[in-house]
N, C-alpha and C positions, 0 to 999 in steps of 0.2 A: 504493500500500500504506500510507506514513505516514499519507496522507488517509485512510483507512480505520478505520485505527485510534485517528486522534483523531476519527471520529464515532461511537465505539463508547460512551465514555464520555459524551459527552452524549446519546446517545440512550438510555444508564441512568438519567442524570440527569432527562432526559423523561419517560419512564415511572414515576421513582419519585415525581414531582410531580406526574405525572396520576392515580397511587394515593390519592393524598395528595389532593388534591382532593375523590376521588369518595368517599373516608374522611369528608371532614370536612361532604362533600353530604348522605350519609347519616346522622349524625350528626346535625346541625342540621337536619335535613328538616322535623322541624314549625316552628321558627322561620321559616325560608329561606318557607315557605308562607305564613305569619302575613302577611310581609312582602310578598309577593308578591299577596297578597289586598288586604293596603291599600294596596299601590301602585295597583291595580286596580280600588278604587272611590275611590281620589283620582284616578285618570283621570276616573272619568264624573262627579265632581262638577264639576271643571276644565270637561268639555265643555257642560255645565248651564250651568257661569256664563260661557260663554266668550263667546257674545253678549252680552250685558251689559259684559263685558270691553274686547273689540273697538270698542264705541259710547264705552266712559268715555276710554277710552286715546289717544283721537283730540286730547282736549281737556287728560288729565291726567297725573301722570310713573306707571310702570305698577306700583308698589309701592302707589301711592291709588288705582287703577283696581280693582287683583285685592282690595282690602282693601273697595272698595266693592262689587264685583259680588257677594264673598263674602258680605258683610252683606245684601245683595238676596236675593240664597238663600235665607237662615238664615229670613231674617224669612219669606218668602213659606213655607218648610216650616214653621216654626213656627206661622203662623198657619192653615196647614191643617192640621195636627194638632190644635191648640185645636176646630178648629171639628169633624172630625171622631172624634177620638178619645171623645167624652161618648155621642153616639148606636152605636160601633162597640161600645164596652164594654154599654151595653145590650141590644143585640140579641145580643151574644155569651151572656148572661145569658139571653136570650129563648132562644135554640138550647138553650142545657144543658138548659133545663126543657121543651124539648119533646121529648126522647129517651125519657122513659116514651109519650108517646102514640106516638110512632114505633116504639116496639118492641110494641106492638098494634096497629099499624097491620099492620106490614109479618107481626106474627103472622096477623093476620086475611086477610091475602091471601096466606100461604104456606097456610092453612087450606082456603083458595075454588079453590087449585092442589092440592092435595092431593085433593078432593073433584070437581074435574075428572080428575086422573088416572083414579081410581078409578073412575068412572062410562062410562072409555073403558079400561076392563080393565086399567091398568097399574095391579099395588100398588104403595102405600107404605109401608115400612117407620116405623112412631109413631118409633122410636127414634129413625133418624135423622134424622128433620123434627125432635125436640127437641133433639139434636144439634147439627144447624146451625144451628137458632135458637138456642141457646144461644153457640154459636162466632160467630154474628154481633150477639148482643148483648155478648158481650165486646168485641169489635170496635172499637163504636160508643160502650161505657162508656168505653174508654183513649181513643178518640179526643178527646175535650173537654179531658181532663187531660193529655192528650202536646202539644195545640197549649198553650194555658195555660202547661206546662213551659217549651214551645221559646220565648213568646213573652216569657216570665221570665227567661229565660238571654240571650236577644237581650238584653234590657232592664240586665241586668246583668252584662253585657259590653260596655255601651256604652264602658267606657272603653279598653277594647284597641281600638275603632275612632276614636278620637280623632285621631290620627295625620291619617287620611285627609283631612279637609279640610285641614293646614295641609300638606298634601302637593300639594292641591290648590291651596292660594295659593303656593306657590312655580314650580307644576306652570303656572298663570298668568301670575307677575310676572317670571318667568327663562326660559319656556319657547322665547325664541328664542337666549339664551346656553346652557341646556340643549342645545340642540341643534349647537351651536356645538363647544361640549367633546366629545361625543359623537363627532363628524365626527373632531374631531382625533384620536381614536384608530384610525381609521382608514388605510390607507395612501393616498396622493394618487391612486396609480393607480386603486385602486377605491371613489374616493369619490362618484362620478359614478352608477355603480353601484347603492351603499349611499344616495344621496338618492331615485333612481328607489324604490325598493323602501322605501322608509319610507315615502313617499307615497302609494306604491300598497296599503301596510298601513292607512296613518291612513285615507285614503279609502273602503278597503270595510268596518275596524273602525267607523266612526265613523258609516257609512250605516246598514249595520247595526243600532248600538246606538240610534240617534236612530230611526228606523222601526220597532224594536220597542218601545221605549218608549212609542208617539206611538200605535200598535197598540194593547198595549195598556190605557195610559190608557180608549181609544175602546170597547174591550170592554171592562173593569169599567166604564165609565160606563152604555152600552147596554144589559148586559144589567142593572143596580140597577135604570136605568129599566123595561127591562119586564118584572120581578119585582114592583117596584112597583103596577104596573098590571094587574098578575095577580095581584096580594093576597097575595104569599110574605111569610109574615114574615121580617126580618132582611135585606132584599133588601137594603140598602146593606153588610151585611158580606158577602153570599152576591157582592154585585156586585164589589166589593174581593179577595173571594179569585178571582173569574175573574181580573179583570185580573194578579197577580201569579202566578197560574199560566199564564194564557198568555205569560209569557219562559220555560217551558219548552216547548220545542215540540214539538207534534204530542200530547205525553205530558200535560202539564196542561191543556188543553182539556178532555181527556176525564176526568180527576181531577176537576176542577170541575164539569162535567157532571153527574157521578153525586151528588157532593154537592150539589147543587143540587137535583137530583129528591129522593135521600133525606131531603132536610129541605121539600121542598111532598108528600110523603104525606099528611101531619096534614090537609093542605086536602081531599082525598079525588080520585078518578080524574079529575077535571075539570082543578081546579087542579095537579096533578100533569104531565098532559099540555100542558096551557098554559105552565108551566115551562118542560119540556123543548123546546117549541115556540122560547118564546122563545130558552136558550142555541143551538139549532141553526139558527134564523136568524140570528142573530148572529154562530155561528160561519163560516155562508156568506158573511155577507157580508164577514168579515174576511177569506173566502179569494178571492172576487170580485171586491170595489171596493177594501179596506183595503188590503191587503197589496201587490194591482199598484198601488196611488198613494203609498204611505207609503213602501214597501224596494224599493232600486233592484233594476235586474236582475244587476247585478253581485256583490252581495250574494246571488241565492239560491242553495242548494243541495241536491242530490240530496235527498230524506226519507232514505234509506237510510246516507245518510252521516252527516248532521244524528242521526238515533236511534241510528246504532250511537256515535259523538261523544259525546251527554249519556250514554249507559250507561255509557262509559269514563271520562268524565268523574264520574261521581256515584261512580264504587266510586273511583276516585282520589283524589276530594277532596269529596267529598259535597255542600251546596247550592252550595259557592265554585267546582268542578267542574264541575258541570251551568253554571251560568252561565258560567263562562270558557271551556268546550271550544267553539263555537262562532267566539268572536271568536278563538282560537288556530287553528282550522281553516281560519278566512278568511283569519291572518296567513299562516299557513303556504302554503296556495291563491295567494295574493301572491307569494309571496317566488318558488315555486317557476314560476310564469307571468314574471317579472320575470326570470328568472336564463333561463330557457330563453330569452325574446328574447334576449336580451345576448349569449347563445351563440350563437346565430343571426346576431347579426348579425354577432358577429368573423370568423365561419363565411364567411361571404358577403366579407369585406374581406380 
């Protein structure tokens, strides 16, 4: 009975600091996220430089290793943004001013559909064919100015991302004292445990992010190239937006897709189809050869799971969402195969 009733009061005590907690979760939620996002691409910058890392550290003490491999980074994205940034912004200029010829294009072929209806007895109502072309050249008009926007707010929010890399060189030069401290908050008895299951997180995160990376690189390189070769104008930016929409999956393939045909109309039914030709070759072969040589098997998952993940993902935290729900999916898939063995095996002892 005494025992009883001195767990009553700490177990108010419990509860009032778990209120208190999830008070102050709620509160700071957009911070807590802020944080939580540059922790999270000071990871995959860490994993970028960490080859580099691993080669310097053999020969130097690990504070001039992560300061050197960081400087390898920098320079190497630096100098592909010099080299690519001059022709991106061009062809970007080149898209805006082909949207008048696109919106007679795609008039002139709602026009040649419209007069096929008719001619196989289904009316069309004039209205709503101006209608829709009017609601899809709205569309199309916000479409140049909402990317332009986003890519101005990116550009001028570089400095909330700051963070990230020197998140990254610590995330390098301390990452096995990191891990050390980490342990120790741990209990002894389930530390054995708790290294199992980091492992088996780092492992399938880390296949993962390096396989879709590697991915898509290989599709925006492929498909520029055979845009090029099909005569689309802007194929190096039309090539560039596949690749960054394929890290969403299943869902930016086909976003890309469509902007891709929308913008080779202007060439007429030829070039248009040659297009399309090309991103769905390219998209076969990334589901064929790419994807079973680049991402392990450990790493795949259901489509079902993966699309219903980025939807939850994107209304929760919108593009930092769609990209984190994924490698959270995998951590989680981890954790909870890692805990089920261990159960099993006490089970059995």
């Amino acid at each position: 009975m005494q025992a009883k009733e001195r767990s009553q009061p700490r177990l108010r005590w419990q509860i009032v600091a778990a209120v208190a907690a999830a008070a102050v979760l709620i509160w700071a939620r957009e911070l807590l996220w802020q944080a939580i996002l540059q922790l999270f691409f000071g990871l995959l910058v860490a994993m970028a430089a960490l080859p580099v890392m691993r080669l310097l550290e053999k020969k130097l003490s690990p504070g001039l290793a992560a300061s050197l491999a960081m400087m390898s980074l920098s320079l190497s994205l630096i100098l592909s943004l010099l080299l690519l940034i001059p022709p991106i912004m061009a062809q970007g200029k080149q898209l805006v001013g082909m949207l008048p010829a696109l919106y007679a294009r795609i008039d002139e072929w709602v026009g040649l559909g419209q007069a096929w209806l008719v001619e196989n007895g289904v009316p069309v109502d004039e209205g709503m064919k101006s209608s829709l072309f009017e609601k899809g050249q709205e569309l199309l008009s916000g479409a140049a100015p909402s990317v332009m926007a986003w890519v101005s707010g990116a550009v001028g929010s570089v400095g909330k991302w700051m963070l990230a890399p020197v998140f990254a060189y610590y995330f390098l030069r301390d990452r096995k004292r990191i891990g050390e401290w980490l342990l120790m908050l741990v209990p002894i008895s389930k530390r054995g445990l708790t290294i199992k299951l980091l492992r088996e997180m780092r492992r399938e995160t880390a296949g993962y992010l390096r396989g879709q990376l590697m991915v898509s690189a290989v599709v925006g390189g492929l498909t520029a190239v055979g845009l090029l070769f099909c005569g689309v104008p802007a194929w190096l930016l039309l090539g560039l937006l596949m690749g960054v929409l394929e890290l969403i999956p299943y869902v930016g393939p086909f976003l890309g897709g469509v902007i891709v045909v929308l913008f080779s109309l202007q060439g007429g039914l030829s070039r248009t189809l040659w297009a399309l030709g090309v991103v769905i070759l390219v998209q076969q072969l990334e589901g064929g050869m790419l994807s079973p040589q680049l991402m392990s098997d450990a790493t795949r998952l259901h489509p079902v799971a993966v699309l219903l993940c980025v939807m939850i993902g994107g209304a929760a935290g919108g593009m930092g969402g769609i990209l984190l729900s994924v490698p959270l999916l995998l951590c989680m898939r981890a954790a909870l195969r890692v805990i089920g063995l261990y159960h099993a095996q006490e089970g059995k002892t």
